[in-house]
Residue frames as a rotation matrix with the C-alpha (Angstrom) as fourth column:
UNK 1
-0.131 -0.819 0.559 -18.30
0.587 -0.518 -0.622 -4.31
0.799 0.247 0.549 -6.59
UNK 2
0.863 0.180 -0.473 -17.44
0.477 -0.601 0.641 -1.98
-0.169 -0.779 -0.604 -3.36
UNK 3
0.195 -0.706 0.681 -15.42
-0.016 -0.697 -0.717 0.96
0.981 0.129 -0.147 -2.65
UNK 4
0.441 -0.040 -0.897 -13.22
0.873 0.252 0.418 1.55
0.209 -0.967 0.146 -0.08
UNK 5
0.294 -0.479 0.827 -12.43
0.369 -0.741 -0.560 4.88
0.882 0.470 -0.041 0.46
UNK 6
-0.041 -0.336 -0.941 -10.15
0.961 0.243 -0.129 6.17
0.272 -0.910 0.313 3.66
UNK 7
0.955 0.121 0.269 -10.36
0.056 -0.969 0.240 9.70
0.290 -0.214 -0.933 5.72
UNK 8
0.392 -0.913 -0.113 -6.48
-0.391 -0.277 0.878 9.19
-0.833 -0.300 -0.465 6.72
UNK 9
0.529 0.024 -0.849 -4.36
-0.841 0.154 -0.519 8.88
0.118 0.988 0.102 3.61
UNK 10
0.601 -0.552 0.578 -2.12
0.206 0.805 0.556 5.47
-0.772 -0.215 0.598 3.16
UNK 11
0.207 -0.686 -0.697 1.26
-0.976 -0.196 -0.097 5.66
-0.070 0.700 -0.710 1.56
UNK 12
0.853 0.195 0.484 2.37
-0.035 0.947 -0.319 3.40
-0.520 0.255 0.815 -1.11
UNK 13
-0.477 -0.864 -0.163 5.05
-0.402 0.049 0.914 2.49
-0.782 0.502 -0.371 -3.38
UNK 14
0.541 0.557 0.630 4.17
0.034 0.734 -0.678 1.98
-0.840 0.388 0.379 -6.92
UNK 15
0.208 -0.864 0.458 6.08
0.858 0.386 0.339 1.26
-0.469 0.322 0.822 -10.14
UNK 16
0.314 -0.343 0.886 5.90
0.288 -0.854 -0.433 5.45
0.905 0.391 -0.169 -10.81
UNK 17
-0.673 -0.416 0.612 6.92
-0.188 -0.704 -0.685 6.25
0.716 -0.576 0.395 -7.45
UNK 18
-0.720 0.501 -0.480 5.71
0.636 0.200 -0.746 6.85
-0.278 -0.842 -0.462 -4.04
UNK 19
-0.389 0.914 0.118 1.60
0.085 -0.092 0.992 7.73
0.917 0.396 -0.042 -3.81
UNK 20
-0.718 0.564 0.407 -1.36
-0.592 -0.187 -0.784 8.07
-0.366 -0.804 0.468 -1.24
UNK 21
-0.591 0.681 0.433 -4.41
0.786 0.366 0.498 5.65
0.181 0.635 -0.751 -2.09
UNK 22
-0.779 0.626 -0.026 -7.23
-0.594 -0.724 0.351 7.48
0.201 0.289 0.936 -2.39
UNK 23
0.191 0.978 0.077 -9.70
-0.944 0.205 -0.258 5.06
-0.269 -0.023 0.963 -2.72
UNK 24
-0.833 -0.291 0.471 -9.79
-0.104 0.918 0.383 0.70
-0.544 0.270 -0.794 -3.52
UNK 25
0.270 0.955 -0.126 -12.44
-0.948 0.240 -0.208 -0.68
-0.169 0.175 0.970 -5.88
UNK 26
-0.700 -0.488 0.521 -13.02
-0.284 0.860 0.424 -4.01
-0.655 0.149 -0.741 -6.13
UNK 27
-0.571 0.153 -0.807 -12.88
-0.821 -0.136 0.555 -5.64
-0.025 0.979 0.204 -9.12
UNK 28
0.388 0.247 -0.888 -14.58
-0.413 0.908 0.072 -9.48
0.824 0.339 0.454 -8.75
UNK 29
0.813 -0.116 0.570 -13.50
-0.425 0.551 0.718 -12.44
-0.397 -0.827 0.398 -6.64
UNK 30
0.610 -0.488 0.625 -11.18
0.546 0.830 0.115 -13.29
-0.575 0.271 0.772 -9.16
UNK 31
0.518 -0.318 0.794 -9.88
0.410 -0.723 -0.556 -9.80
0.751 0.614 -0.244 -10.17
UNK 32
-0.458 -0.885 -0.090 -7.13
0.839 -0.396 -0.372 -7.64
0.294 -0.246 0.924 -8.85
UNK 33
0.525 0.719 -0.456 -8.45
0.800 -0.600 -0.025 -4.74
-0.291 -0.351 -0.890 -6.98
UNK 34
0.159 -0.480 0.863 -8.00
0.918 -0.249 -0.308 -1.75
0.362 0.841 0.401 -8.38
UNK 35
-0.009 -0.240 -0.971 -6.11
0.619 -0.764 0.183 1.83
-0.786 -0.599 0.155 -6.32
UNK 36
0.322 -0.125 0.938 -6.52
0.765 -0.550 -0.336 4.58
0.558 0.826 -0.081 -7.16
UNK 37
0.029 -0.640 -0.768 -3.37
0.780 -0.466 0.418 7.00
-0.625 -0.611 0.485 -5.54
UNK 38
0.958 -0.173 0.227 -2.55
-0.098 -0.947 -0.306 10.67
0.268 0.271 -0.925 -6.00
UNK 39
0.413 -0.905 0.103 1.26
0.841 0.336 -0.423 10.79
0.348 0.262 0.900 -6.87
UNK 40
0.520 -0.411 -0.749 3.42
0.649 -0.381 0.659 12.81
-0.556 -0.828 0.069 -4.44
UNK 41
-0.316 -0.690 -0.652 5.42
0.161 -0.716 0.679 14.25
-0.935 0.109 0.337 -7.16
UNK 42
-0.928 0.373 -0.002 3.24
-0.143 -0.352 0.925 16.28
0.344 0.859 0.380 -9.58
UNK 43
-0.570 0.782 0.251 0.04
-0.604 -0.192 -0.774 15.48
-0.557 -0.593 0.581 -7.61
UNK 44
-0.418 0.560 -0.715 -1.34
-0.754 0.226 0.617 13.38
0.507 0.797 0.328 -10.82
UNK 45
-0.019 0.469 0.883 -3.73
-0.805 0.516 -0.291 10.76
-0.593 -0.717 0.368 -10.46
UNK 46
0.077 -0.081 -0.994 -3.38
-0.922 0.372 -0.102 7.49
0.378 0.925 -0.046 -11.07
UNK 47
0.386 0.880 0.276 -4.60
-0.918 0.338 0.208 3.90
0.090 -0.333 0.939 -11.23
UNK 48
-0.308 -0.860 -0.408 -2.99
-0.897 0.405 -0.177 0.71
0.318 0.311 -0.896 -10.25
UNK 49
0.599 0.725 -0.339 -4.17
-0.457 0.658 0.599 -2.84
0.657 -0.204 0.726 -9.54
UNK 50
0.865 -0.170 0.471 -3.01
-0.457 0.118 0.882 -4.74
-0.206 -0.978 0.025 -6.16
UNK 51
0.822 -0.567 0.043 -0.12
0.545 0.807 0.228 -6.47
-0.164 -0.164 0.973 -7.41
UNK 52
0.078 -0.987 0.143 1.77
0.868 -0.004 -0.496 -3.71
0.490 0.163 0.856 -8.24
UNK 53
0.004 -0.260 0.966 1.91
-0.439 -0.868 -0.232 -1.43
0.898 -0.423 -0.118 -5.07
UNK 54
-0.104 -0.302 -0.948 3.32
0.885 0.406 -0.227 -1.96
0.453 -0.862 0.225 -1.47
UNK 55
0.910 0.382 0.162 2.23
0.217 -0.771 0.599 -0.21
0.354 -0.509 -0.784 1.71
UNK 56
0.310 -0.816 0.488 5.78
-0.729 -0.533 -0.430 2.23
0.611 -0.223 -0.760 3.22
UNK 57
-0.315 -0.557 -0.768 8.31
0.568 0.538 -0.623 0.51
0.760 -0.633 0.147 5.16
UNK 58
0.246 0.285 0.926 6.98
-0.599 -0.707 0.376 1.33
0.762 -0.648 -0.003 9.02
UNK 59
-0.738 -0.594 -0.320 8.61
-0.031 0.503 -0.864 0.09
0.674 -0.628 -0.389 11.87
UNK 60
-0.619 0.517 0.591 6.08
-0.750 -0.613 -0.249 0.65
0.234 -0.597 0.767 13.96
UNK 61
0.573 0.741 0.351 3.82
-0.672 0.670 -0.315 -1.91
-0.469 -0.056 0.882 12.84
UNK 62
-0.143 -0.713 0.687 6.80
-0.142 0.701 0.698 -4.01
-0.980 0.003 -0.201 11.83
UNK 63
0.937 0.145 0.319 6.50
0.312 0.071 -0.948 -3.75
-0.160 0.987 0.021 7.67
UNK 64
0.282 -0.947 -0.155 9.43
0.175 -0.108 0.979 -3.98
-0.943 -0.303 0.135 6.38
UNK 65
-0.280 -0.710 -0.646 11.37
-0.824 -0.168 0.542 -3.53
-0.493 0.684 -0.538 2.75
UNK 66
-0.724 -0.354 -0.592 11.29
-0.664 0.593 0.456 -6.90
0.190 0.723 -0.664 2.00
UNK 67
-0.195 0.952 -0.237 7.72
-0.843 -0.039 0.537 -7.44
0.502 0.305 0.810 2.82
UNK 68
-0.301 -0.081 -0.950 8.68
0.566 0.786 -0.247 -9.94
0.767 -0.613 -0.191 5.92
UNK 69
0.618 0.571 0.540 6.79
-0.474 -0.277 0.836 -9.88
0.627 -0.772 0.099 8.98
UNK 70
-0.687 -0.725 -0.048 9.23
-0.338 0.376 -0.863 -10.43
0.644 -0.576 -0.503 11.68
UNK 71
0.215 0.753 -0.622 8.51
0.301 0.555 0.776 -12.59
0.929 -0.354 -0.107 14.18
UNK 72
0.839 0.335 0.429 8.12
-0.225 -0.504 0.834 -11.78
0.496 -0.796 -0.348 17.86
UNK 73
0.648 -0.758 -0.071 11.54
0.536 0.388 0.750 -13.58
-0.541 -0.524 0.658 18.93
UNK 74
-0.219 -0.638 0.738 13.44
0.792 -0.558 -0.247 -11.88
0.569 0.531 0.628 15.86
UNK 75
0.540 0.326 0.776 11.85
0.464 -0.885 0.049 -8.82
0.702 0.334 -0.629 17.36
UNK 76
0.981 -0.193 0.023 13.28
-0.065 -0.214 0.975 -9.42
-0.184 -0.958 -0.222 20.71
UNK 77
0.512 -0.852 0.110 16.47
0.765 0.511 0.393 -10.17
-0.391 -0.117 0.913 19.34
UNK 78
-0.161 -0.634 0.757 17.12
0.878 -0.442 -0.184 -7.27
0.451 0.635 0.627 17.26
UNK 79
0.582 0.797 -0.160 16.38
0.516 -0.210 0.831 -5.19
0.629 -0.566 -0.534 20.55
């Protein structure tokens, strides 16, 4: 088991809303790691396991909504 724990926060989407992680543990080689995020509205904390949270839409680094990674030609095209 390791922690990962970050000094810049990551936003997330999860199924209560949008979050910061705090911190990853893994669970196993065969287990779902497990976030733990501080909820944006109300500050609460709370735990979720990797399948049900998604990092913000950021153009920047091309992350989109629908969790497609454009390729480099789409990118040029929608230029």
């Amino acid at each position: 088991m390791s922690i990962a724990i970050f000094d810049i926060p990551v936003p997330i989407v999860t199924p209560l809303g949008s979050a910061y992680i705090l911190y990853i543990k893994s669970n196993g080689y065969l287990e779902n790691d497990e976030f733990a995020c501080v909820m944006l509205k109300g500050g609460e904390i709370k735990h979720f396991n990797s399948a049900q949270v998604r990092i913000w839409e950021n153009k920047t680094y091309e992350i989109t909504k629908d969790n497609e990674l454009k390729t480099s030609e789409e990118t040029k095209e929608s230029s």
